[in-house]
N, CA, C and O atoms as a DFTB+ gen file, in Angstrom:
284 C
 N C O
     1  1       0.839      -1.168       0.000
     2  2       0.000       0.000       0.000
     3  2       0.895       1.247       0.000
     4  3       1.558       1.403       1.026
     5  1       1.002       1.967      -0.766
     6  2       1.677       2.997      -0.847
     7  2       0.520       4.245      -0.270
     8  3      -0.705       4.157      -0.358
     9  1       1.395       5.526       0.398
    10  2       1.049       6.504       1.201
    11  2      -0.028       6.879       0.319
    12  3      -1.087       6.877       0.946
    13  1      -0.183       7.221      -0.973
    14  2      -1.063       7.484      -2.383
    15  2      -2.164       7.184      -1.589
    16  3      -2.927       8.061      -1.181
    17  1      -2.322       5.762      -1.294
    18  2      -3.482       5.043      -1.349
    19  2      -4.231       5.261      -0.172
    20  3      -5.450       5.140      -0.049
    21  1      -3.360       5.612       0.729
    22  2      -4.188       5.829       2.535
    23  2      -4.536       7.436       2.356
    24  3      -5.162       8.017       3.242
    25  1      -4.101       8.118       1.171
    26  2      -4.424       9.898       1.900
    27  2      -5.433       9.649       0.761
    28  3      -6.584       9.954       1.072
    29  1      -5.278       9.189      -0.427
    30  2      -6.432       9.981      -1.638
    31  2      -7.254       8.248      -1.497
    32  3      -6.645       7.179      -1.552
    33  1      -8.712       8.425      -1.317
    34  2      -9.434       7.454      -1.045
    35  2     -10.958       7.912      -2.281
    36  3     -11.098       8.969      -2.896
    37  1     -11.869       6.703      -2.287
    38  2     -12.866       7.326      -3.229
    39  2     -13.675       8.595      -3.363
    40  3     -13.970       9.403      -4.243
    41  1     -13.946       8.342      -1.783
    42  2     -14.641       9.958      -1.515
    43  2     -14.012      11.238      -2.228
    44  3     -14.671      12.136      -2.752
    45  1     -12.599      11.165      -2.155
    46  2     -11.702      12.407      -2.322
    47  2     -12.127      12.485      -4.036
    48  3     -12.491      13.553      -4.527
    49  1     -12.056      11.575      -4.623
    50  2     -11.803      11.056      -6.244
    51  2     -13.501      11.576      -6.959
    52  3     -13.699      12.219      -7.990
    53  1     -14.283      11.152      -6.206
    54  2     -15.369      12.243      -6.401
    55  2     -16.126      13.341      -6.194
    56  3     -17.024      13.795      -6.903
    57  1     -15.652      13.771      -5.066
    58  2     -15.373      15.709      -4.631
    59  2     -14.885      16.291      -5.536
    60  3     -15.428      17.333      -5.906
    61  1     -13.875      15.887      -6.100
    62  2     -12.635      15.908      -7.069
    63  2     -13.451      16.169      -8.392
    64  3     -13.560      17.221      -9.023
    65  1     -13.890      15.165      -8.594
    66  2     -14.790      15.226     -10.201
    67  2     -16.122      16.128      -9.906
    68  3     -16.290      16.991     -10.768
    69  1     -16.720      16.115      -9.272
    70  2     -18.199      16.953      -9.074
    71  2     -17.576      18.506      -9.244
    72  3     -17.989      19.310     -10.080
    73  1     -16.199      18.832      -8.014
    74  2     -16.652      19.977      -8.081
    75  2     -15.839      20.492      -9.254
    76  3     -16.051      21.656      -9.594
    77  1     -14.949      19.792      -9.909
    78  2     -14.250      20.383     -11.374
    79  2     -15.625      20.505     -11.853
    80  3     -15.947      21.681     -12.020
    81  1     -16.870      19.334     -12.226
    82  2     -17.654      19.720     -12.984
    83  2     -18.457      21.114     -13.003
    84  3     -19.199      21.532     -13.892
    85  1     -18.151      21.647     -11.934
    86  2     -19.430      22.589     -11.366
    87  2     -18.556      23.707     -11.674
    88  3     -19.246      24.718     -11.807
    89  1     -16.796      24.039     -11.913
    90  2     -16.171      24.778     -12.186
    91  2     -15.847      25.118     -13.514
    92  3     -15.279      26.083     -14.025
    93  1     -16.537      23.703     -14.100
    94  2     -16.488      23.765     -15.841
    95  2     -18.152      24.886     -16.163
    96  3     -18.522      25.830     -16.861
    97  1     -18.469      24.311     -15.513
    98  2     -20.265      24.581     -15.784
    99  2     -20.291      26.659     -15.414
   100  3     -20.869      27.490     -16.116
   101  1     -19.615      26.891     -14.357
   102  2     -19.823      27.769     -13.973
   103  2     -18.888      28.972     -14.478
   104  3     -19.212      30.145     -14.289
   105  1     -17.407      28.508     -15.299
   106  2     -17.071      29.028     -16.445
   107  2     -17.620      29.485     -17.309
   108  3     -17.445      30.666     -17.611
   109  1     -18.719      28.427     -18.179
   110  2     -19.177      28.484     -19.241
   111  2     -20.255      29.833     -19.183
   112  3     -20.531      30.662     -20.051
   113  1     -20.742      29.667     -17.744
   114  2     -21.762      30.472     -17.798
   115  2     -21.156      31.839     -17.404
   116  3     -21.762      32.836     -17.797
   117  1     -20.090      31.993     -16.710
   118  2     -19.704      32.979     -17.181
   119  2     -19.285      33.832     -17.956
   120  3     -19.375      35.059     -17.992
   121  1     -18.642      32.808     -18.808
   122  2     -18.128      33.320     -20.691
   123  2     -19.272      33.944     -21.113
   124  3     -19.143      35.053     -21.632
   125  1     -20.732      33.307     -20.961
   126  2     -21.691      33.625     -21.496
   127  2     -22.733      34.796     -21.261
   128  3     -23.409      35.485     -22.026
   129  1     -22.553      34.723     -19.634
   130  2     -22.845      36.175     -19.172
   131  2     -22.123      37.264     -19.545
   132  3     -22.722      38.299     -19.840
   133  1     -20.591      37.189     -19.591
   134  2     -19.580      38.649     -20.243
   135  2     -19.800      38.504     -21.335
   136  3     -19.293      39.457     -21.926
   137  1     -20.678      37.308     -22.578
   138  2     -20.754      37.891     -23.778
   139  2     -22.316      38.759     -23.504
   140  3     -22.078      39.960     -23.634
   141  1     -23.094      38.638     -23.330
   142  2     -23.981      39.383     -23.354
   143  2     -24.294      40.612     -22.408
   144  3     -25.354      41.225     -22.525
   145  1     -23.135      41.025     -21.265
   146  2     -23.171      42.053     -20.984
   147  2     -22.195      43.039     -21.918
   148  3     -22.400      44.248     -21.813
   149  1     -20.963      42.505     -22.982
   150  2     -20.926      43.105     -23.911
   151  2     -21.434      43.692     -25.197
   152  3     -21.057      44.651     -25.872
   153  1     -22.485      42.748     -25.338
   154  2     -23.505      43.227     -26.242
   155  2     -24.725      43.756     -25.833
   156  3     -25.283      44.304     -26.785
   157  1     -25.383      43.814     -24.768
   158  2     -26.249      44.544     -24.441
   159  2     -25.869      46.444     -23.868
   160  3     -26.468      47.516     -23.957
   161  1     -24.541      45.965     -23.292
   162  2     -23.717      47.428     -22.534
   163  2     -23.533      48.160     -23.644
   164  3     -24.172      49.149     -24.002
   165  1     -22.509      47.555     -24.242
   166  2     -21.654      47.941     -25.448
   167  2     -21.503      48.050     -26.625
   168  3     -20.701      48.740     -27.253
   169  1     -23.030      46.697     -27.286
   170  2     -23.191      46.809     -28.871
   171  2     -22.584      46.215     -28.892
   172  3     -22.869      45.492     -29.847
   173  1     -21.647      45.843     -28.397
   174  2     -19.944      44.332     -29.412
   175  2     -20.201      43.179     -29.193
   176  3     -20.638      42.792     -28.109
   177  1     -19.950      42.360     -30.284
   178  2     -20.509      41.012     -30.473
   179  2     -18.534      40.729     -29.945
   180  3     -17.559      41.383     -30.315
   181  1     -18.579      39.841     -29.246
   182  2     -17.923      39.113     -28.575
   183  2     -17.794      38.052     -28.984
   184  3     -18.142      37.241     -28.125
   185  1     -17.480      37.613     -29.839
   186  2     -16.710      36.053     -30.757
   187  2     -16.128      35.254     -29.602
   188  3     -16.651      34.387     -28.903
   189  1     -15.180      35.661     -29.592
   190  2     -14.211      34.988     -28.616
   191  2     -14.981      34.345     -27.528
   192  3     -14.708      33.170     -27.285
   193  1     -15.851      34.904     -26.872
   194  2     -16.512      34.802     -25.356
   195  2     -17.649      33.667     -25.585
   196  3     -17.925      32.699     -24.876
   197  1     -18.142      34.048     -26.649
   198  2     -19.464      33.343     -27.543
   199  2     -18.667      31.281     -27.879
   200  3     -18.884      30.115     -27.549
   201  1     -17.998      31.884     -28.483
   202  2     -16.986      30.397     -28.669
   203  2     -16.749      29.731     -27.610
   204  3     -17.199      28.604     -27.402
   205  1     -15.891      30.480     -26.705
   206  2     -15.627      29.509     -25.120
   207  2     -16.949      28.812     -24.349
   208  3     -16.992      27.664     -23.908
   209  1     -18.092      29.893     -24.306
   210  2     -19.027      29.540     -23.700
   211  2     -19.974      28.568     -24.412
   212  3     -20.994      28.149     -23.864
   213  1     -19.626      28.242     -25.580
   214  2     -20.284      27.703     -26.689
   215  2     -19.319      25.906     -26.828
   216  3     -19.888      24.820     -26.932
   217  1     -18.475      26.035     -26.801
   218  2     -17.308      24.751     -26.783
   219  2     -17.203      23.944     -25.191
   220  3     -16.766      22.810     -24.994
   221  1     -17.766      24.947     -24.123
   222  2     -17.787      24.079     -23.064
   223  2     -18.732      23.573     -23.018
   224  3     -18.694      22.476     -22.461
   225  1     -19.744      23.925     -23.417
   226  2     -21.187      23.350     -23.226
   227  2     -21.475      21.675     -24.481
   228  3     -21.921      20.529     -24.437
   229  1     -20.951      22.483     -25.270
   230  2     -20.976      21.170     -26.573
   231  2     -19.520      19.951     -26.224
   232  3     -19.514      18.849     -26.773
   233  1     -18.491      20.344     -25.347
   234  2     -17.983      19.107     -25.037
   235  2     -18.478      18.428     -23.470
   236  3     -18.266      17.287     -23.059
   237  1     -18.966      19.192     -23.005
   238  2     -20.116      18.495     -22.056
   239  2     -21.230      17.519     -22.358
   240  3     -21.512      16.408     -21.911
   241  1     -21.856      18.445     -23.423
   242  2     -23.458      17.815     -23.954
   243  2     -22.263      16.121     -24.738
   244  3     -22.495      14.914     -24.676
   245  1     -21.116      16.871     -25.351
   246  2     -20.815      15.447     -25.977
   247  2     -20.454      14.317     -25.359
   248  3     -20.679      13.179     -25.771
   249  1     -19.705      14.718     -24.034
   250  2     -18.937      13.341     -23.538
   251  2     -20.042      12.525     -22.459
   252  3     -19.893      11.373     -22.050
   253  1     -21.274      13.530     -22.099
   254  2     -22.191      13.551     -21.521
   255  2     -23.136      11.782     -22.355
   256  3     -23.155      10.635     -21.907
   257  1     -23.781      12.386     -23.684
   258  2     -23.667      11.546     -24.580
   259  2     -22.447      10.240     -24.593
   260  3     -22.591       9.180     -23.982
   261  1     -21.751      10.452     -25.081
   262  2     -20.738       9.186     -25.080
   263  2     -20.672       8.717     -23.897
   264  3     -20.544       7.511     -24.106
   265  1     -20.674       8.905     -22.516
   266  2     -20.799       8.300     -21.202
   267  2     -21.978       7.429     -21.233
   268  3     -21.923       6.277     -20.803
   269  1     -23.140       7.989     -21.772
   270  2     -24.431       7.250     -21.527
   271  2     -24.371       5.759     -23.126
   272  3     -25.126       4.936     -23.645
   273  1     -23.683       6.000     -23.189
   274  2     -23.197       4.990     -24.940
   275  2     -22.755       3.807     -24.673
   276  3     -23.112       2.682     -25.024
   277  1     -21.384       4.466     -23.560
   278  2     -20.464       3.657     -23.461
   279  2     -20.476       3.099     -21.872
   280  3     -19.489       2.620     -21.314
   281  1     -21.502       3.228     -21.405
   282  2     -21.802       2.537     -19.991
   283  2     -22.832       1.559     -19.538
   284  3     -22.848       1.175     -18.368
């Protein structure tokens, strides 16, 4: 048994994954909120912001999909 195995246990391994997920999720929605407070404030279409918030959501919705495929 290496030290690995007595400090990082399952519990830790899914705290771990939930709350990355909730840090992915809560990115996205932020990309998506600064694109539309740039276009509602400012008139500027925000590409860049539109894309990020747009690519996290579609590799979510995808692997989301492929999890339910491949399980």
């Amino acid at each position: 048994m290496t030290i690995f195995s007595r400090l990082i246990d399952e519990r830790f391994l899914s705290h771990r994954r939930r709350s990355t997920a909730i840090a992915g999720q809560a990115g996205g929605a932020l990309a998506l909120g600064l694109f539309a407070w740039n276009f509602y404030a400012h008139h500027i279409w925000s590409w860049d912001l539109l894309a990020v918030s747009a690519s996290m959501g579609l590799v979510k919705v995808g692997l989301l999909a492929w999890y339910l495929m491949h399980d």
